[in-house]
Backbone bond lengths (Angstrom), bond angles and torsions (degrees), N, CA, C in turn:
res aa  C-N    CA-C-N  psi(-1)  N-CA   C-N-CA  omega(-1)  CA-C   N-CA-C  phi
1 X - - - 1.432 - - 1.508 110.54 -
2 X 1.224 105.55 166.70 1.465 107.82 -176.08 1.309 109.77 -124.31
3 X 1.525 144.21 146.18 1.485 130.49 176.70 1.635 101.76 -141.89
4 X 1.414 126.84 130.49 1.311 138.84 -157.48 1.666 91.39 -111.33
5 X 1.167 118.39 102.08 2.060 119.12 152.85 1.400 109.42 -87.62
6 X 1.631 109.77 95.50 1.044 144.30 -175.38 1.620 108.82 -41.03
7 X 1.354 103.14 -53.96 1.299 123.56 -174.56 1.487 122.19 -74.25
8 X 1.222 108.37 -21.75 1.724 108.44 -177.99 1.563 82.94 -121.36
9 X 1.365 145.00 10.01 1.175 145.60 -177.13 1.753 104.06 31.47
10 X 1.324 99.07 72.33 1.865 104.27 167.56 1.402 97.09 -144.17
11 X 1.477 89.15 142.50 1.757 106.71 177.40 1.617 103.57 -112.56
12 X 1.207 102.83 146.87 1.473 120.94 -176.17 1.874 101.68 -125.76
13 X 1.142 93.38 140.26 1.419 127.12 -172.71 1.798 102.58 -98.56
14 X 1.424 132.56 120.78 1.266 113.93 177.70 1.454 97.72 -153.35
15 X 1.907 113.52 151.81 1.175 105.20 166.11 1.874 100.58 -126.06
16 X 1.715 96.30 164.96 1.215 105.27 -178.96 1.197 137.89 -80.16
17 X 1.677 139.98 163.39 1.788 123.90 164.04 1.279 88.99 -62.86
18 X 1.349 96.23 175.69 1.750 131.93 141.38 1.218 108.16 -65.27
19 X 1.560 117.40 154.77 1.483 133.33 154.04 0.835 131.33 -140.12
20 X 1.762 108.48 131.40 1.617 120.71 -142.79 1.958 96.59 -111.14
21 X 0.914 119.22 124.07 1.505 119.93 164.35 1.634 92.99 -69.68
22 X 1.591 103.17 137.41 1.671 96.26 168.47 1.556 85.11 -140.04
23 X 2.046 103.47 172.36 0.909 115.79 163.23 1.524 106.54 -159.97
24 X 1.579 102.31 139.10 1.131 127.74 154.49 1.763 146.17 -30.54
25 X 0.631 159.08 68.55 1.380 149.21 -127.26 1.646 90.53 -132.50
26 X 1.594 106.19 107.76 1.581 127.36 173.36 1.726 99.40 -96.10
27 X 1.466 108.09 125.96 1.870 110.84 168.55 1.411 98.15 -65.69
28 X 1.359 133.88 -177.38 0.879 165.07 166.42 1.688 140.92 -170.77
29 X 1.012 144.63 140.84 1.600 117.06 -147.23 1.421 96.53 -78.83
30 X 1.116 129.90 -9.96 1.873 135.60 -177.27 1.419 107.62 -113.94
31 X 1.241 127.14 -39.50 1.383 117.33 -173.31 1.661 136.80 -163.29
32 X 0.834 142.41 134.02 1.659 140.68 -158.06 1.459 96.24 -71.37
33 X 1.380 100.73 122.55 1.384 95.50 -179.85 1.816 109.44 -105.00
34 X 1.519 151.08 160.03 1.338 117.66 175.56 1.463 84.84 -159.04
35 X 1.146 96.29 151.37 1.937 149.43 -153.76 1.267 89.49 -105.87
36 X 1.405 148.40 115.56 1.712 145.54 157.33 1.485 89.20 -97.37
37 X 1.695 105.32 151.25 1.318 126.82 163.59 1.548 109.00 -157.27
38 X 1.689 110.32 157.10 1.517 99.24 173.42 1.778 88.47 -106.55
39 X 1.255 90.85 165.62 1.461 110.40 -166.98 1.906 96.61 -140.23
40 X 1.439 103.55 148.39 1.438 96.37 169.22 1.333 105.50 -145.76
41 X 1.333 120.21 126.93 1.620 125.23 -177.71 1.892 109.68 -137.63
42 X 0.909 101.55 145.31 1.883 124.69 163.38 1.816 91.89 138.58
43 X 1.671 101.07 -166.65 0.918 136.07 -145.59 1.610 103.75 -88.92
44 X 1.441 135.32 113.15 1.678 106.27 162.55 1.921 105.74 -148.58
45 X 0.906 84.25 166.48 2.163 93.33 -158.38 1.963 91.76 -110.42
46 X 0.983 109.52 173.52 1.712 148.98 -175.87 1.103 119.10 -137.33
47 X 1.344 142.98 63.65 1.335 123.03 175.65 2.149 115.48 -90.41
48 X 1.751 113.29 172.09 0.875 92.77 178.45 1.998 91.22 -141.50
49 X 0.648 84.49 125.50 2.035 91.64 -174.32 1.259 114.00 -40.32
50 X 1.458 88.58 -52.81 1.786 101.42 -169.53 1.461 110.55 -53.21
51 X 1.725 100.29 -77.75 1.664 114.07 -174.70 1.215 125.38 -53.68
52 X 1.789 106.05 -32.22 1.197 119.74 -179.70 1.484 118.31 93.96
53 X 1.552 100.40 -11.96 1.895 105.60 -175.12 1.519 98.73 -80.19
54 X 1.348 109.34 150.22 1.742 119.17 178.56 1.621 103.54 -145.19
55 X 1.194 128.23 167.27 0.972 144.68 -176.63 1.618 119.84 -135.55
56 X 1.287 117.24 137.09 1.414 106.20 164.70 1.631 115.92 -116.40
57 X 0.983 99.40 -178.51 1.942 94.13 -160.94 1.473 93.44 -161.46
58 X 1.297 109.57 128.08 1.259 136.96 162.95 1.447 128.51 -95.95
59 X 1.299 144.51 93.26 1.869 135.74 171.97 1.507 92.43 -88.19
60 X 1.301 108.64 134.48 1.394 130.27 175.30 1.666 107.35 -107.89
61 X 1.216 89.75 135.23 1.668 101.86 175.12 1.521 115.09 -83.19
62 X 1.520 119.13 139.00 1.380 116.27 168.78 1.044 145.03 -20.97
63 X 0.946 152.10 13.36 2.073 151.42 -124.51 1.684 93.18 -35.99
64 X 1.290 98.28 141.46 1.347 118.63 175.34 1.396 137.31 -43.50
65 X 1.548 102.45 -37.58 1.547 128.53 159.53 1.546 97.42 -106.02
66 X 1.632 108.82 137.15 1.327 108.20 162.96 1.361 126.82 70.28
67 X 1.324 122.38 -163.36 1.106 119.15 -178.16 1.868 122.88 71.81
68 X 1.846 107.72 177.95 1.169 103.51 152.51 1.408 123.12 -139.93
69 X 1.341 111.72 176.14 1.516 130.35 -161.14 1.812 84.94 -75.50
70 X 1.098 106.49 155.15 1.957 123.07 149.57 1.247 103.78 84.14
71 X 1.700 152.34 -8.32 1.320 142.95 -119.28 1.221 82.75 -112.32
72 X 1.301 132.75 135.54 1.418 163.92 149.20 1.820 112.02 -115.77
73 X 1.486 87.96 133.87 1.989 89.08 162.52 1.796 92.03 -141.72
74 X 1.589 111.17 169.71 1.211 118.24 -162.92 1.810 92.56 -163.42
75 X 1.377 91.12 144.19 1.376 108.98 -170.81 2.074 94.49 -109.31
76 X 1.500 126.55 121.63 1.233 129.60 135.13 1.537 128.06 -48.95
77 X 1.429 120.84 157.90 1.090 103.97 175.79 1.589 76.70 -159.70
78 X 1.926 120.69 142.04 0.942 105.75 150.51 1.437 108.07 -110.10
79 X 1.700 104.60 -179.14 1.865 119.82 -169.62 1.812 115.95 -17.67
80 X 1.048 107.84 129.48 1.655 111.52 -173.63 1.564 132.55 34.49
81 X 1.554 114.58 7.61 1.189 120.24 165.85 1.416 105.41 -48.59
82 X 1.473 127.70 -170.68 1.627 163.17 154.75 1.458 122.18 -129.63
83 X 1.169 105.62 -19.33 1.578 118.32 -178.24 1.460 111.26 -114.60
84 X 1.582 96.72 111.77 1.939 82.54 -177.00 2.203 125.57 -70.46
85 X 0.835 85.86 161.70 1.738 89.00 -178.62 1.490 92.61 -69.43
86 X 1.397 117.37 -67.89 1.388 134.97 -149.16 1.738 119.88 -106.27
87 X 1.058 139.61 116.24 1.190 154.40 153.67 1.264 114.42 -74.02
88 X 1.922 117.83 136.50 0.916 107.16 -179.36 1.569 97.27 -145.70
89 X 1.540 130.36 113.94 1.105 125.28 161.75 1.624 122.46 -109.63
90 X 1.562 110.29 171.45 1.816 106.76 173.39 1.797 97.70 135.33
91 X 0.972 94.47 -174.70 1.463 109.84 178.57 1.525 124.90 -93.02
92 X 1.403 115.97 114.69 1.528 124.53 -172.47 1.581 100.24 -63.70
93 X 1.116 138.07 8.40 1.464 130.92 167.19 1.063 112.02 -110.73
94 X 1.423 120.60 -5.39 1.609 117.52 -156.23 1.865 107.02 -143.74
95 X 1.821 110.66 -119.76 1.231 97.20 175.71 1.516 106.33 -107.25
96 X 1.579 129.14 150.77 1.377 146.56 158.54 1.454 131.42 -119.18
97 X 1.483 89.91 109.35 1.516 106.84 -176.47 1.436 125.10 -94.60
98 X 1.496 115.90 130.13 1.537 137.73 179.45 1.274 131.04 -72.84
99 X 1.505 135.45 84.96 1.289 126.66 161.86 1.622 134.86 -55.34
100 X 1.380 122.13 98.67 1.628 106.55 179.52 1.449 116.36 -85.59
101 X 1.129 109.28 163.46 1.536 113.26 -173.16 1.630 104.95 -66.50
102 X 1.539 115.00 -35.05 1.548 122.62 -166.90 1.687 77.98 -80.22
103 X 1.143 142.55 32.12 1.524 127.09 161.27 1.694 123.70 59.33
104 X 1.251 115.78 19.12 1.012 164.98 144.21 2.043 98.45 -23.76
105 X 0.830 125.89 123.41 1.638 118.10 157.21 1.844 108.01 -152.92
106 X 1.603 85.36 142.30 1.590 98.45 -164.41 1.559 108.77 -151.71
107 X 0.866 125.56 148.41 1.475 132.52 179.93 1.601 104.17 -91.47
108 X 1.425 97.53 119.95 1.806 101.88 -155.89 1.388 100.07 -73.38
109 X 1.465 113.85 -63.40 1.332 116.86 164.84 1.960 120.37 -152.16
110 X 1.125 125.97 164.74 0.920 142.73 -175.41 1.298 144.47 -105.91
111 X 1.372 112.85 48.12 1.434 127.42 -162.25 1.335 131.84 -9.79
112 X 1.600 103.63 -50.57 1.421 116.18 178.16 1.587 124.23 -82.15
113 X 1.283 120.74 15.07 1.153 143.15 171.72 1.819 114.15 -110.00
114 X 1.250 121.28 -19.42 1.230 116.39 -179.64 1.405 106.69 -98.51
115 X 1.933 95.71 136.09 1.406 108.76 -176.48 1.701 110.36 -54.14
116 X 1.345 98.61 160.03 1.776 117.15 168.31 1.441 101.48 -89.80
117 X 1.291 107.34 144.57 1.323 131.38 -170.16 1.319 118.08 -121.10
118 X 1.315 137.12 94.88 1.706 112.00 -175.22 1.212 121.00 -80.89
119 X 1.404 125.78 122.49 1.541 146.65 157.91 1.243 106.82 -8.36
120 X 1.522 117.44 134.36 1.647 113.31 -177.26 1.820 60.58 -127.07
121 X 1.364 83.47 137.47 1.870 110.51 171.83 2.043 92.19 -136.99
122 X 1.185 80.62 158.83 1.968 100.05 159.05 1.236 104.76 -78.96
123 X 1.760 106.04 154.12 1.616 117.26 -170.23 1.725 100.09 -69.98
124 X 1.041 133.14 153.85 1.235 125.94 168.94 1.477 121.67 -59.46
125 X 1.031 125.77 -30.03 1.726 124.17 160.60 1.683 119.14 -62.35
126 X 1.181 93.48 -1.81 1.954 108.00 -176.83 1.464 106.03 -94.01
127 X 1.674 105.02 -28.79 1.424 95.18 -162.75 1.687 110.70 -115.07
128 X 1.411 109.62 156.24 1.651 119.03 -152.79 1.018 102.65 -61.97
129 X 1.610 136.36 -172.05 1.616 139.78 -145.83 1.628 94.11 -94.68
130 X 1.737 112.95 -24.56 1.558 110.29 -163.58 1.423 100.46 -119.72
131 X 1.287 130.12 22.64 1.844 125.42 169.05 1.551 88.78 -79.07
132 X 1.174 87.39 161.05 1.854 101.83 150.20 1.303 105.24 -141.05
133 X 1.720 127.35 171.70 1.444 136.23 170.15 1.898 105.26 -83.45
């Protein structure tokens, strides 16, 4: 994907997880009961041409025993480093927290606190035979 910041005029280059439909399966002495969730796990990066800073990003999948649902961490990197500045672990639905190298700790951001926004899309008679919304 591609994402344009209009305002500092930099484009970012990004690719996506996977997404896994999962389900749950509770015994019961009469009947299987099951929990659906989407889940999204593998590997995907951020780069930005201009600045040169990129990011990599990890979504981790549930482990079978244990564990939790949503957990992502992501490594910063600015221009030609190897060593990222910034660490970022927590839950991509929820809260994500920032390690800085100057030892620094901050709550990066907070999902469930940021307003909803509604999608400005084109009318569907605007858009070509193969877009979708």
């Amino acid at each position: 994907g591609c994402v344009t910041c209009l305002d500092y005029d930099e484009h970012y280059i990004l690719t996506f997880p996977n997404g896994y439909g999962r389900q749950t399966y509770l015994y019961t002495c009469r009947s299987i009961l099951t929990v659906p969730w989407i889940e999204l796990g593998g590997e995907c990066s951020i780069n930005c041409s201009k600045t040169g800073y990129n990011a990599s990003i990890v979504f981790h999948t549930k482990p079978f025993y244990g564990g939790k649902k949503h957990r992502i961490t992501a490594e910063i990197f600015s221009p030609n480093d190897k060593k990222a500045f910034c660490t970022i672990e927590g839950e991509w639905n929820g809260v994500m927290y920032a390690k800085y190298t100057t030892g620094e700790n901050a709550v990066f951001i907070d999902t469930k606190k940021m307003p909803i926004i509604k999608k400005v899309v084109r009318k569907l008679e605007d858009q070509d035979d193969f877009e979708s919304r």
